[in-house]
N, C-alpha and C positions, 0 to 999 in steps of 0.2 A: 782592295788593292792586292797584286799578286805578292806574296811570303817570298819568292823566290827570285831570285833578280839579276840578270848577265847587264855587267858593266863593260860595253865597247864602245870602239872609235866609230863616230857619225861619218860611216862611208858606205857609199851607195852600194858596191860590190858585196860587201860582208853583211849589210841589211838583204839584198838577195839572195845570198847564200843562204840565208837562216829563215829569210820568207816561209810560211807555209811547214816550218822545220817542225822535229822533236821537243824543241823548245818553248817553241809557239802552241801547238797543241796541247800543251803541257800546264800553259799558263804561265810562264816564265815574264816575267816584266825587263824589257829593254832600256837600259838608262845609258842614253847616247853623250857621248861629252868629246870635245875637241880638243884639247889639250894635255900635257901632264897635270895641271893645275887641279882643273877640272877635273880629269881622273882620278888621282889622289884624292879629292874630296868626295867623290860619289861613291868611293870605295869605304871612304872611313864614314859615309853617312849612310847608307843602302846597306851595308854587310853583304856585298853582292855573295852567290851562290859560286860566281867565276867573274873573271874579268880578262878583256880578250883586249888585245891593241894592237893597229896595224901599222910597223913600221913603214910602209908607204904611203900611210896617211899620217902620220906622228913623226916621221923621222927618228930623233936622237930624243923626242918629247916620251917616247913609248919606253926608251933605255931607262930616262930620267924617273918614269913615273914607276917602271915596274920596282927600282932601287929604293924607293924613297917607301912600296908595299912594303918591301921585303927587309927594309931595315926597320920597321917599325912594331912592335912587340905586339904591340894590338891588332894589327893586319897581317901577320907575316901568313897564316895561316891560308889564305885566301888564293887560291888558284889561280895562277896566271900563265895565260895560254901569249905569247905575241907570233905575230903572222911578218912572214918575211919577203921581202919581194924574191919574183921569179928568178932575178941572176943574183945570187949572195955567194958571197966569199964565206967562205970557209970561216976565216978570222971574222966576220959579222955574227956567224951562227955560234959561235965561241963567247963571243961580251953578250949577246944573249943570254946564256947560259950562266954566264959569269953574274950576269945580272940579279938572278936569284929566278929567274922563271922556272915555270913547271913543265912546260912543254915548247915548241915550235911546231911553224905549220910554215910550207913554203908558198909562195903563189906557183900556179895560178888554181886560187882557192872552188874548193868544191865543196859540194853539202857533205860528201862522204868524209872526205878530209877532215871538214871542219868538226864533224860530227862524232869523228871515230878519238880524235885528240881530248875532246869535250869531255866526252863521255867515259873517257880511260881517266882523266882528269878528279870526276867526277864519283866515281865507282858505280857507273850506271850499267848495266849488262844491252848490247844494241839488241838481245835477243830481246830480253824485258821489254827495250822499250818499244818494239813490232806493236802494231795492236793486230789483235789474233778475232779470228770471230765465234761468235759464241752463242749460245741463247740459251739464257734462263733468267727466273721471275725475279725484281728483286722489290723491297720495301722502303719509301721516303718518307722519314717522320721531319715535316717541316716544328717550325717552331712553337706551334701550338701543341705537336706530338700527335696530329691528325694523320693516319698514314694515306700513303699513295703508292697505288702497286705500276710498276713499269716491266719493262724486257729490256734486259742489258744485250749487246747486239754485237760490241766490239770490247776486248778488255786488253790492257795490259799494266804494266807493274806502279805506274803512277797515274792511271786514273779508267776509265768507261765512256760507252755510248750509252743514254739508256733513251730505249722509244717508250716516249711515251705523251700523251694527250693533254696533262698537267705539267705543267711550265713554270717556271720561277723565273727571276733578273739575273744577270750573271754577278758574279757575287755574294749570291747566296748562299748559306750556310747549311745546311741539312745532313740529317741523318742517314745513314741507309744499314741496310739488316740483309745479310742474302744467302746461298746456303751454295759455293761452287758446285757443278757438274762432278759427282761422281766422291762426293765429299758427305757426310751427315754431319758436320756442323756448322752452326748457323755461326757468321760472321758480323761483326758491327766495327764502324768508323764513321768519322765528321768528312765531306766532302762538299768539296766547291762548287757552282756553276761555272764554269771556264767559259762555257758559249750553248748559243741558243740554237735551234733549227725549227723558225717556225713555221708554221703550215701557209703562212702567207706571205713567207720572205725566206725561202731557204739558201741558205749556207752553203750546204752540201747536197745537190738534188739526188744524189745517190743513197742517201741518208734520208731516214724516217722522221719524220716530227718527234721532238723529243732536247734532251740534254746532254753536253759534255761534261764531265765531272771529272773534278782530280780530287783524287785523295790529299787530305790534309792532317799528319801524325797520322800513319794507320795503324803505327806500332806494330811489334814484334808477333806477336801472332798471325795479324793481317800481311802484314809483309810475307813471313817464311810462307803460308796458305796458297798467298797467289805467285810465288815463285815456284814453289812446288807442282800448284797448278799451271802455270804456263811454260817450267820445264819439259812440263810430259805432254805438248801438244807438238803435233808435228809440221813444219815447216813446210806450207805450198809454193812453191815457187813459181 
């Protein structure tokens, strides 16, 4: 099951926005709920990562829900981003605020929007989350501690592509060991299968057989390593 989890309003518009998104690639778990009810309890039951509510799907449910986050000692901490319709008054964007949210987003919503609010929300860098391309070897000690050598193909700061021939279920748990481009030390972390690409049913036809992986705790070393390294690569446009 995914660790990480965005708690929003079941509206068709803001499931397409995030379609296919950073979030999604990412492993991010969706828990859709209609109401303040509802949302207040997915909040205090999931520990979402964020929680987004669209007051043109919620109304005065999204005011109620984000108040009842923010006044409660055990949640307050929890990011809430609410999305506002396209003609809002002034004084709307105010009892938002007053509400205890973290941020605002107006309609008419976009992935950038939503993505850029998110993600400042979040302390995610949008550089980080590019995925850049790359190649070099790396090593999967499944749970036996049998290794399997792959090629990572795309990287960025929460997780890889890697081609390779040996394939796991998503959800799987695995080791990997690799040494970045231009780096001599070798690196270790636990990572996920996030999604499969297989040679008889692919995903992505642009993409090689092989595995999506997110990192899972890659901790402080791993973290500074691939920011480091993904700072110093240059942006193609």
């Amino acid at each position: 099951m995914p660790t990480k989890k965005i708690v929003l309003s079941n509206d068709a518009n803001l499931l397409e926005v995030l379609k296919n998104s950073f979030f999604q690639r990412e492993g991010f778990g969706m828990v859709l709920v209609q109401d303040s009810q509802t949302g207040f309890q997915a909040v205090e039951a999931e520990a979402p990562t964020l929680a987004v509510f669209d007051l043109e799907h919620l109304g005065d449910q999204a005011l109620e829900c984000c108040r009842a986050i923010k006044n409660d000692a055990l949640l307050a901490a929890t990011p809430v981003l609410l999305l506002l319709p396209e003609a809002t008054a002034e004084e709307l964007t105010d009892t938002c605020w007053n509400a205890g949210c973290d941020a605002v987003v107006r309609r008419p919503l976009t992935a950038e929007s939503i993505l850029d609010a998110a993600c400042s929300l979040l302390g995610i860098s949008r550089r980080l989350e590019r995925r850049f391309p790359v190649n070099f070897q790396l090593a999967l000690l499944d749970s036996t501690q049998k290794k399997h050598i792959g090629r990572c193909v795309n990287l960025n700061a929460g997780g890889m592509f890697l081609a390779t021939e040996k394939l796991f279920p998503v959800d799987t748990r695995l080791a990997v060991e690799f040494t970045l481009p231009g780096s001599q030390s070798s690196l270790h972390c636990t990572v996920r299968v996030a999604w499969v690409n297989h040679p008889e049913w692919r995903k992505k036809s642009s993409t090689p057989c092989g595995l999506g992986l997110q990192f899972e705790n890659p901790g402080q070393v791993v973290n500074f390593a691939l920011q480091k390294f993904l700072g110093s690569l240059k942006i193609e446009d």
